[in-house]
C-alpha positions as CSV (number, residue, x, y, z in Angstrom):
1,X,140.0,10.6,-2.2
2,X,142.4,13.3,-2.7
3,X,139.5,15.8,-2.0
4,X,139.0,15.2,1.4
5,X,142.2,15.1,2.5
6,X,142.8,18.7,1.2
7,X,139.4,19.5,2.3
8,X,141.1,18.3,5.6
9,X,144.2,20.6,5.6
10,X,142.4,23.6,4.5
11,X,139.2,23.1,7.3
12,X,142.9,22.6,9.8
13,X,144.7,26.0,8.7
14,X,141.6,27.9,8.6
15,X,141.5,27.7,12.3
16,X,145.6,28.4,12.7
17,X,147.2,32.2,13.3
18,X,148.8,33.0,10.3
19,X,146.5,30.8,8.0
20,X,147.0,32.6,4.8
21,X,150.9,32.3,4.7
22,X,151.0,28.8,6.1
23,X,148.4,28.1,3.4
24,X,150.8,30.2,0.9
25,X,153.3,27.9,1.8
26,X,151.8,24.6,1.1
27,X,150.8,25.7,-2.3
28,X,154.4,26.8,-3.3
29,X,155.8,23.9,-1.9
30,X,153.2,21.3,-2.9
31,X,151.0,22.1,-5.6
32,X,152.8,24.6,-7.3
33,X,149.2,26.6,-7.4
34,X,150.2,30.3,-7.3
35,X,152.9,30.0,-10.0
36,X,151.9,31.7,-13.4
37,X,151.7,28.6,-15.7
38,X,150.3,28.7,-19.5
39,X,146.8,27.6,-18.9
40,X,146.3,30.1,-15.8
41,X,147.5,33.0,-18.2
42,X,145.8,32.0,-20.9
43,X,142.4,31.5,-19.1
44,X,142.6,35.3,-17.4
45,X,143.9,36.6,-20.3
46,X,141.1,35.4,-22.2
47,X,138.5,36.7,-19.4
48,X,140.4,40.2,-19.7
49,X,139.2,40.1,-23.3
50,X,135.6,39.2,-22.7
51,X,135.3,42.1,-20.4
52,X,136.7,44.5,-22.6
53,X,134.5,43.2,-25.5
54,X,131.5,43.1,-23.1
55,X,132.0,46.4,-22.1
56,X,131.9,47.3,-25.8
57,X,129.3,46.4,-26.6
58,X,126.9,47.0,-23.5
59,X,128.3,50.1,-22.6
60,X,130.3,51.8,-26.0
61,X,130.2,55.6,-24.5
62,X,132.0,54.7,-21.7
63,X,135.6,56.3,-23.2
64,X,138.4,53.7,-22.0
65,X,141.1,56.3,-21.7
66,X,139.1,58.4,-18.8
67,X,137.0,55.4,-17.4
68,X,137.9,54.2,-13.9
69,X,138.0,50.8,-13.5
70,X,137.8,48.1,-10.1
71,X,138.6,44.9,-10.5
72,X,137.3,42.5,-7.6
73,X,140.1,39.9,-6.7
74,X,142.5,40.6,-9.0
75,X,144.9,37.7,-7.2
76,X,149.0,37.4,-7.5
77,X,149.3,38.5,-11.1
78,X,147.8,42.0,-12.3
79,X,147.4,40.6,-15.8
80,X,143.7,42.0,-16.3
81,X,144.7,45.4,-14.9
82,X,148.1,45.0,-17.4
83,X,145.5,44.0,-20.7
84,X,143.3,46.6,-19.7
85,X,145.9,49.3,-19.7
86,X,147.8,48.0,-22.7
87,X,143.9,49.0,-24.3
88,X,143.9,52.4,-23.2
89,X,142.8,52.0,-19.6
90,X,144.5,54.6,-18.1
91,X,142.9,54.6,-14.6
92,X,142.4,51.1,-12.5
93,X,142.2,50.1,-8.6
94,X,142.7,46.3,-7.4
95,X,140.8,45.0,-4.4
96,X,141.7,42.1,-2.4
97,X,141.5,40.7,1.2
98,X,145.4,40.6,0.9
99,X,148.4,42.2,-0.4
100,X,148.7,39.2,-3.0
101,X,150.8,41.3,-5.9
102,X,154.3,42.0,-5.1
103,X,157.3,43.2,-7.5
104,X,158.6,39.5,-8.9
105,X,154.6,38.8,-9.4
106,X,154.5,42.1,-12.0
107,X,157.6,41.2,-13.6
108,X,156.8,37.4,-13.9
109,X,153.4,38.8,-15.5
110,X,155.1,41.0,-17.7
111,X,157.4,37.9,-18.8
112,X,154.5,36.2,-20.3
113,X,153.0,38.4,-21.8
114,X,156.6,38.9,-24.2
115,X,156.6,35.4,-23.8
116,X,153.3,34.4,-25.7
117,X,153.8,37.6,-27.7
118,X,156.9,36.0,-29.2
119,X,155.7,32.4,-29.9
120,X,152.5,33.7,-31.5
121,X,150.1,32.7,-28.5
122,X,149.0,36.4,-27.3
123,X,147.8,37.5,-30.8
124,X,144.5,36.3,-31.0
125,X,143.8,37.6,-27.6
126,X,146.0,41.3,-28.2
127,X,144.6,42.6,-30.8
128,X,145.6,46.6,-31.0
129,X,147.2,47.9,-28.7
130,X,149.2,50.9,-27.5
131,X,152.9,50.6,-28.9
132,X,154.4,52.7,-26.7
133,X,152.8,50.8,-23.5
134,X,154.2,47.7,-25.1
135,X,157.4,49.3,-25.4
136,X,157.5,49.4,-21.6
137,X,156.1,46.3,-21.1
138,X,158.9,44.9,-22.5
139,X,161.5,47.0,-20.5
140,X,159.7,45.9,-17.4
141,X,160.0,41.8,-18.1
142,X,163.7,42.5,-18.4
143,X,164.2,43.8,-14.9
144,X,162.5,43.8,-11.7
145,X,160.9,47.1,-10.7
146,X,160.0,48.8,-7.7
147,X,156.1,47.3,-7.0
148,X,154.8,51.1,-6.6
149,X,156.8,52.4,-10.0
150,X,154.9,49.2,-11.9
151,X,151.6,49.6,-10.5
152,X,152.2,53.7,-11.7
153,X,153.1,52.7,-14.7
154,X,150.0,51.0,-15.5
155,X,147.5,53.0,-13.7
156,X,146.9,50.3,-10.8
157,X,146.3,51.4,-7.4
158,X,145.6,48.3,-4.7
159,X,143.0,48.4,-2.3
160,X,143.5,45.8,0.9
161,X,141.1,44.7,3.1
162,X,138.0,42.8,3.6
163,X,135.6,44.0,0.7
164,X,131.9,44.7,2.8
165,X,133.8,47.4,5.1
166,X,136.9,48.4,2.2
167,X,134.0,49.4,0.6
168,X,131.3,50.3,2.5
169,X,133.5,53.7,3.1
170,X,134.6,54.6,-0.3
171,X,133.1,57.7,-2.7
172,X,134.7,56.6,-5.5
173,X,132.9,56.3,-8.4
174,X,133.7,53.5,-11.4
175,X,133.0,53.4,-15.0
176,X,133.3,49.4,-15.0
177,X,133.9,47.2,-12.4
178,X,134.7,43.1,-12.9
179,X,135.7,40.0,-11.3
180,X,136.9,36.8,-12.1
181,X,136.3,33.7,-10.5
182,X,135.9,35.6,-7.5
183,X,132.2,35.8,-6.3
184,X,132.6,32.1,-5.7
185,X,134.1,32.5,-2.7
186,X,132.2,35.4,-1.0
187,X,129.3,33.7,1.4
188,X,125.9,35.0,-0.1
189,X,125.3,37.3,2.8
190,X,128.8,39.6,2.1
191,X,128.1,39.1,-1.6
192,X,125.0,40.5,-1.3
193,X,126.8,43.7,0.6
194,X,129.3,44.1,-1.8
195,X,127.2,43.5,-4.9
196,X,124.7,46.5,-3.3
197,X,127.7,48.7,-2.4
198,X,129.0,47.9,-6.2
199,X,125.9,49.6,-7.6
200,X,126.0,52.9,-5.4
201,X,129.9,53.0,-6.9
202,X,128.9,52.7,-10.6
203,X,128.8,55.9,-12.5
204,X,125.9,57.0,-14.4
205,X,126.5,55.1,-17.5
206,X,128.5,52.7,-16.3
207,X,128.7,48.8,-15.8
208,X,129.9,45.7,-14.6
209,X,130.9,42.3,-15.8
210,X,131.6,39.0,-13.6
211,X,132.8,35.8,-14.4
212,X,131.9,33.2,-12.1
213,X,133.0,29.4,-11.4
214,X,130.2,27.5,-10.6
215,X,131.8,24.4,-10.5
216,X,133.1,22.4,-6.8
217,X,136.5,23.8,-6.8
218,X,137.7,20.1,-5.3
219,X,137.1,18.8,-8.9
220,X,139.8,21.1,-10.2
221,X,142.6,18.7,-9.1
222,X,140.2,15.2,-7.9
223,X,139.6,14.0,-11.2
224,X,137.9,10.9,-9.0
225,X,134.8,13.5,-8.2
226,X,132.3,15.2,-10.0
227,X,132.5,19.2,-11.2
228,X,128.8,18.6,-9.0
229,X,130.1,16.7,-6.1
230,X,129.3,19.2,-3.6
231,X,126.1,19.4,-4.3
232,X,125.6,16.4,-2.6
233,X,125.7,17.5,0.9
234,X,123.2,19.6,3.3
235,X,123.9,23.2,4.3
236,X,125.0,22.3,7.6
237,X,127.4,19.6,6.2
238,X,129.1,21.9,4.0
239,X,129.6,24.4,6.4
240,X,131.5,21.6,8.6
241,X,133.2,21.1,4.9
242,X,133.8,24.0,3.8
243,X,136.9,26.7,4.8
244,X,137.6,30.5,4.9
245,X,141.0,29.6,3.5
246,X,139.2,29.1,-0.1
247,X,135.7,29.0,0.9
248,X,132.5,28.1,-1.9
249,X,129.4,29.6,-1.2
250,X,127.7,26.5,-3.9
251,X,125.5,29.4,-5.2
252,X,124.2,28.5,-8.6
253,X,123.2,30.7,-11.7
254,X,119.5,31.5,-11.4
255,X,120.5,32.6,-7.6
256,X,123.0,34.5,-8.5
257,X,121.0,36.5,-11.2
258,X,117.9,36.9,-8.2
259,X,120.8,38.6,-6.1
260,X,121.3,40.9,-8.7
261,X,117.6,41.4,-9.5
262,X,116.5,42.3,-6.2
263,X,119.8,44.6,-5.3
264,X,118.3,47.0,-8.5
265,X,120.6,45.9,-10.8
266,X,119.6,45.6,-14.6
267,X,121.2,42.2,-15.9
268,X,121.7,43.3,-19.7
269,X,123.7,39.9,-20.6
270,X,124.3,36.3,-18.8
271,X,125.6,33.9,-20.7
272,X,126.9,30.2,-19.6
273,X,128.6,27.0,-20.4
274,X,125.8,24.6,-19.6
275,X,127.6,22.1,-18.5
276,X,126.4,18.3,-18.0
277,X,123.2,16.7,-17.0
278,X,124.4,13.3,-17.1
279,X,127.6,14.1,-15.5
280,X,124.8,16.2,-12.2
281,X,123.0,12.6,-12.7
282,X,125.5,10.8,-11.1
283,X,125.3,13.0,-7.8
284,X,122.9,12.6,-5.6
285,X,121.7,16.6,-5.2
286,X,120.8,17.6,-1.3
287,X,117.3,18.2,-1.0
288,X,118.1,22.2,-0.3
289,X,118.3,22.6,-4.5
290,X,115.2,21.3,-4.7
291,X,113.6,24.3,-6.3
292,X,116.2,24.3,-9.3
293,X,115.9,22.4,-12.6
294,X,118.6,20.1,-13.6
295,X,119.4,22.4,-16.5
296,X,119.8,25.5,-13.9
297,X,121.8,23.2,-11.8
298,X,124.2,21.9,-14.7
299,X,126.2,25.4,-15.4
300,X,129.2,25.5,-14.6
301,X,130.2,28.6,-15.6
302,X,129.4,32.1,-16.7
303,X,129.4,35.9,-17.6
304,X,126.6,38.6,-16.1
305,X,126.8,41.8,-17.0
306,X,124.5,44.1,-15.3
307,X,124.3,48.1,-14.5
């Protein structure tokens, strides 16, 4: 199975120096997985619009143009932090456990969006927005700019480091903070410290909104396995499985809403794509989810907002 064997490689890197760029490596060579293709834009564009509508209508004082926002994991290509400033986000800060965005990865996302802008694509995700931001946006897909004149030019400061100490020493305070298929990867224990450091950095007023991927990240290119597969295997098993190169933490949703529960947080929306029971049926679920219906154990995806 095609799983395994990158299961495999991964498990193999994770324990080599310079992981991270020999990993970076495979993927530009082999599966072509950091390039900005269509359906990548198209699904983080549509997440960057959830938030924002989320955001309206959970937390409508919060006034966009003097709101600071955090975005966990924003990844190669600032294309939340370029919708939200297109919107009226004026103030914005990135973090990530490495210096993923670079000069060619603005550009690059600043060519799509003119790109889907011109063939009609971006539309129904755009809506209105700032003409004169556009304006720029448009210079800045023609030419490569300096990374730190970009990231001025829409507000985005990047924050490096590992998240439980980057922000276990910060006073900043946030209107919004959001992630994308990010608290997926974060072991429960340092989810839980960043989730708790999270709240002490939202304002009074202010709000959050995640997006998480339930699903066994394997699946995404093994067609031969089940969006459930790893479900299958013991806690000590997957931790022989599983990697710090893209690691899964096989959380699932009633979990993840008990983290934020306990850490104080008020959950005021979750909302999920079920996904299958019949497709969950055809695993055989390790005894350790025991305690969780089959419904609670189908979703595969979904959106809490808390505060």
């Amino acid at each position: 199975m095609i799983w395994i064997a990158k299961a495999v490689v991964q498990k193999g890197i994770s324990f080599l120096p310079f992981k991270t760029h020999i990993n970076q490596f495979f993927q530009r060579r082999g599966t072509g997985a950091i390039s900005l293709d269509d359906q990548h834009f198209g699904w983080k564009i549509g997440h960057a619009q959830d938030h924002l509508a989320l955001w309206q209508k959970h937390f409508p004082n919060l006034d966009r143009s003097s709101a600071k926002v955090l975005e966990l994991g924003t990844g190669w290509y600032p294309i939340v932090p370029v919708y939200f400033w297109l919107h009226g986000v004026n103030s914005m800060d990135s973090l990530d456990l490495y210096p993923w965005i670079s000069a060619e990865h603005c550009q690059t996302t600043a060519k799509k969006f003119v790109e889907w802008h011109s063939s009609g694509q971006l539309q129904p995700f755009l809506g209105g927005v700032d003409t004169d931001r556009w304006s720029k946006l448009e210079q800045a897909a023609k030419k490569t700019m300096p990374l730190e004149s970009f990231l001025s030019m829409i507000g985005l400061r990047t924050l490096v480091g590992d998240a439980t100490s980057k922000i276990a020493g910060m006073h900043e305070s946030y209107e919004f903070i959001c992630s994308n298929n990010t608290l997926e990867h974060i072991l429960e224990a340092p989810l839980i410290a960043i989730l708790k450091h999270f709240k002490g950095l939202l304002s009074h007023g202010g709000g959050s909104s995640h997006f998480i991927d339930l699903s066994d990240h394997f699946g995404h290119f093994d067609r031969s396995i089940t969006t459930y597969n790893f479900l299958k295997f013991s806690p000590l098993q997957w931790r022989l499985i599983d990697n710090d190169i893209q690691p899964q933490n096989r959380l699932r949703w009633p979990q993840y809403l008990d983290i934020f529960t306990r850490l104080g947080y008020s959950v005021v929306e979750a909302k999920v794509r079920p996904g299958s029971v019949d497709d969950l049926r055809k695993v055989k679920v390790h005894s350790s989810f025991a305690g969780l219906s089959e419904a609670e154990l189908a979703i595969t995806h979904g959106y809490v907002v808390a505060c």
